[in-house]
N, C-alpha and C positions, 0 to 999 in steps of 0.2 A: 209877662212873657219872657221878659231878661231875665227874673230871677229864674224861670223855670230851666231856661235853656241855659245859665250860670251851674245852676244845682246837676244837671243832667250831666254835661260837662266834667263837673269834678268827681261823680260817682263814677265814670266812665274811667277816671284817670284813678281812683281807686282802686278798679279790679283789675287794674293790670300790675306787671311784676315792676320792682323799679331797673332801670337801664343795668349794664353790665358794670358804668364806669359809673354810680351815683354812687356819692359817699354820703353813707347816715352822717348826723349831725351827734358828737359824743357829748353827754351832758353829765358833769359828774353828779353823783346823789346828794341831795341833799339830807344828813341824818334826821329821822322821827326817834320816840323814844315811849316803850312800852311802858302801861303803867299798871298789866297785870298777865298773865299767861295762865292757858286755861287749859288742861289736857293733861295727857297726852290722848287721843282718840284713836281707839283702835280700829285700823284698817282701814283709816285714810277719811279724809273731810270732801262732801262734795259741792253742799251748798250752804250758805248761813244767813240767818237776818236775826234782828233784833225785836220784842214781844217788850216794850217799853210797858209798866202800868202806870195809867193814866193819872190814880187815885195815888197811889205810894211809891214815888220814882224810887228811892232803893231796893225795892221790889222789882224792878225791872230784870227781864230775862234774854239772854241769848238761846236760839233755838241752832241747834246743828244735826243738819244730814248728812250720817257719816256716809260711807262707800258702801258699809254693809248692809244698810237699807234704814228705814225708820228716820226716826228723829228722836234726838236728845235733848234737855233743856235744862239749862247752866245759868247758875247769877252771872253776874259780873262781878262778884267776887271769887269766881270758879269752882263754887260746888254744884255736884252732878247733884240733881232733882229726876224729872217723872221722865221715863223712857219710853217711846211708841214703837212698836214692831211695825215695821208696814215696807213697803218697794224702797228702791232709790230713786230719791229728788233730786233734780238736776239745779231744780230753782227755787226758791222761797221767795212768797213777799209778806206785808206785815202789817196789818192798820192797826193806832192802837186805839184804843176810848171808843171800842162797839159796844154797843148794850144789846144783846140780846135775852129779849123776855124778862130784863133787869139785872142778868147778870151780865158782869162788868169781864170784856176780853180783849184779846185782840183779836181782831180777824184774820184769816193766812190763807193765801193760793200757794197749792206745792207742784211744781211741774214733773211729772215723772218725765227718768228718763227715756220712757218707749213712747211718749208724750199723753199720756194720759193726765189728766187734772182731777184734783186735791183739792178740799176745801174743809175749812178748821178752824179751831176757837184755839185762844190758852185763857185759862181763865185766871184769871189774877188776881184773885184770892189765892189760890194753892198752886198754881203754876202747871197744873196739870192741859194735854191737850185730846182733844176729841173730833171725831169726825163729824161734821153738819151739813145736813143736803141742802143746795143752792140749786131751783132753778133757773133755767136760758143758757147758763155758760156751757161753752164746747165743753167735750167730755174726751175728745180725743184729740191728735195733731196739733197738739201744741210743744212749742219749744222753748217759750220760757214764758217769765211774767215777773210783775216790779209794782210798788203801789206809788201811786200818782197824787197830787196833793186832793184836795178831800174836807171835807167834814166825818167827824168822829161818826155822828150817826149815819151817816149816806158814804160808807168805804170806797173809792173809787183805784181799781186797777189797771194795768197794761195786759193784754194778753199777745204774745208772738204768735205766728201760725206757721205749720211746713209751709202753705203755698206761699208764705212772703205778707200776709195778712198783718198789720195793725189794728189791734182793736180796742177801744177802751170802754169798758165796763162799771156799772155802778150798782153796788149793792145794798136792798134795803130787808129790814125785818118790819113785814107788812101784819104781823097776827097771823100770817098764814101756816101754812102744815111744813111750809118750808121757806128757808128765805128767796130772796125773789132777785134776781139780775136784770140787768137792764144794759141792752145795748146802746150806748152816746154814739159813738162815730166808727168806721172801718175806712182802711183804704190800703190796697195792696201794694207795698213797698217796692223801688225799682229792687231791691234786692231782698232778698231773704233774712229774715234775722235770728236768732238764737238766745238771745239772753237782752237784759234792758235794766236801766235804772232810770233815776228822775231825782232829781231837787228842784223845790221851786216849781214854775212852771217849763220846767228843759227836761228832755228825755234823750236819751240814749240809749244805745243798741250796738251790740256786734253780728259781723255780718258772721251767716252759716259759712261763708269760706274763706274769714278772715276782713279783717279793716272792722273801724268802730265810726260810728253814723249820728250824728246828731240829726234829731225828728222833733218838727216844727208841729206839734199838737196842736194847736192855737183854733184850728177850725178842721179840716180836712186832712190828716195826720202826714204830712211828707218829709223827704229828707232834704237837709238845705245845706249839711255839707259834711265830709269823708275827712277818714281818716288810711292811709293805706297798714298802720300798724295792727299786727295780730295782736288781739286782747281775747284773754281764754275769760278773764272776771273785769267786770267795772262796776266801779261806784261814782254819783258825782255828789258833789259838794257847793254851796254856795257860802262863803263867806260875810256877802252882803247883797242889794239888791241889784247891783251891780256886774256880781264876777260871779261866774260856776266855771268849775274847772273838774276834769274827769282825772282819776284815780285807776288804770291800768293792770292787770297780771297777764303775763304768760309765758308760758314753761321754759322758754329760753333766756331770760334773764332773770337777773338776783334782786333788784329793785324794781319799784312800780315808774310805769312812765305818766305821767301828767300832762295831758292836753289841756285847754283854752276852749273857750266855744265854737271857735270855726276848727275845732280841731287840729291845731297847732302844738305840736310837740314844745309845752314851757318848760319842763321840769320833770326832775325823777327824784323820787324817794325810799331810803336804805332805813329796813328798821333796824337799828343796831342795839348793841346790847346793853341793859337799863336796868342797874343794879342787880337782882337773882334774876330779871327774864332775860333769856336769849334771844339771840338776833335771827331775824327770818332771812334765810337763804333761798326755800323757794315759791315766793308768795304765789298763794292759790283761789281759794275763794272768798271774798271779801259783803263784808255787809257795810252800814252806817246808820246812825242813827241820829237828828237833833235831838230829839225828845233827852229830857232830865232821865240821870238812873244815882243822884240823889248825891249830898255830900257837896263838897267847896269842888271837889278834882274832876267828879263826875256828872255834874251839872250841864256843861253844855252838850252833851253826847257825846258817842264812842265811834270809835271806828275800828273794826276787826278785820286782821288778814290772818287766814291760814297759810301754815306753812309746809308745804308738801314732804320736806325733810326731815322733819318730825313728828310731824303730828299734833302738833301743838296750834292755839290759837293767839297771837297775841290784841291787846289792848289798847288802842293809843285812842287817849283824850285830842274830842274830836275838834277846840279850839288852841290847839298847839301845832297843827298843821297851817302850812303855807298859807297866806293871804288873812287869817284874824287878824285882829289886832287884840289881840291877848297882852298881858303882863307889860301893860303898857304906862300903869302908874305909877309914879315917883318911887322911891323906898329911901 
């Protein structure tokens, strides 16, 4: 009953504005540094995730939704591959090592933006993507989704809903005419959310009118504590078993800001400029990936922010960020 009425508590002090005389806390950036730039994307980036292949990590793929609609699909050495026509997605998620019918993909939920839901393979032999019917999953009023940890064969993702709905999902290929979903848990959030990520067993969400929410999955899906900062993109990150810390964008600042698990403002990060890539001025939609995409640089995964200034996508290797312990052997 403490924690419930603790949790309630600081979501209440969440959706309010902060006092007239509160001073933010200023935190200089800490510099990242890209290790490859991908673009330029015409007419703007809206959502991104990463199509790691299971069997050949340099094979692994970035997938991009630009603003014009569709999706694009880029190495991570940034050449442009198979192009899809189709709406604007608001959101991508990404499982990789599905097998369907034995071929080898990743699986993708795409959130459109009028909330319609998307469902997709890349197939990682040729990096190409297709549509594949799934049923049970909502078809409509959805506002975003994120993939949750999982097994390769049984995908499991997050799904947002307008009315404030948590839902998580689990997908199987049964032999059937189609694949098959499966509802795990619901439970309608004190607030509303729009977008979500996850590492580990920690999930996060921003709220539809601002503030980012850390959601206690564990059994019955709730929130156990706020954030009042507006975050337009999040990614989180676990460095060990120990720490996950959230990765921030939104449109008013040049840097990302970094929360803690109770959602504590640690840290900001400036991607600055890294031999021929340029520095991001105004970070937008963001992916991550553990998974291999192959090589000594690219091994422990990436992490991508778009830059709404350019167009451009940058690259930072995903154990060079705060909290590894990277580059930590003698020389």
């Amino acid at each position: 009953m403490e924690r419930v009425i603790a949790a309630s508590l600081l979501i209440a002090v969440a959706a309010c504005e902060p006092a007239p005389d509160q001073q933010e806390v200023s935190i200089e950036p800490t510099p990242i540094y890209s290790a490859q730039s991908i673009g330029p994307i015409a007419g703007g980036i809206s959502a991104l995730a990463f199509a790691p292949n299971a069997s050949i990590p340099w094979e692994g793929r970035l997938l991009v939704a630009p603003e014009t609609g569709g999706i694009m699909v880029y190495s991570v050495e940034g050449k442009q591959g198979f192009i899809m026509q189709g709406p604007v997605y608001s959101a991508l998620a990404a499982q990789a090592g599905f097998s369907i019918r034995k071929l080898k993909t990743s699986l993708v939920l795409a959130a459109h933006k009028d909330g319609r839901l998307s469902t997709m393979i890349v197939d990682d032999a040729r990096g190409q993507v297709f549509q594949v019917p799934v049923s049970g999953l909502p078809e409509t009023g959805v506002t975003g989704v994120c993939a949750l940890v999982s097994l390769p064969g049984t995908p499991e993702f997050a799904i947002l809903r307008t009315d404030g709905s948590f839902e998580h999902w689990q997908i199987k290929d049964t032999g059937a005419d189609t694949l098959e979903a499966k509802n795990i848990k619901t439970n309608q959030l004190a607030v509303p959310t729009k977008s979500c990520t996850s590492s580990d067993e920690h999930v996060f969400a921003t709220g539809t009118n601002g503030g980012i929410y850390a959601i206690d999955n564990s059994s019955k899906p709730v929130i156990e504590s706020a954030s009042t900062q507006v975050g337009a993109h999040i990614v989180a990150l676990s460095p060990d078993e120990n720490t996950t810390y959230v990765l921030s964008s939104s449109p008013e600042q040049a840097a990302l800001q970094q929360f803690d698990q109770t959602m504590t403002q640690s840290g900001a990060l400036s991607a600055v400029t890294s031999l021929s890539n340029p520095p991001v001025t105004r970070p937008g939609a963001l992916a991550v990936s553990s998974w291999s995409f192959g090589g000594a640089g690219f091994s422990a995964g990436l992490l991508a922010i778009a830059d709404n200034e350019n167009n451009r996508i940058s690259l930072v290797v995903r154990d060079t960020l705060p909290g590894f312990k990277h580059d930590q052997e003698e020389r």
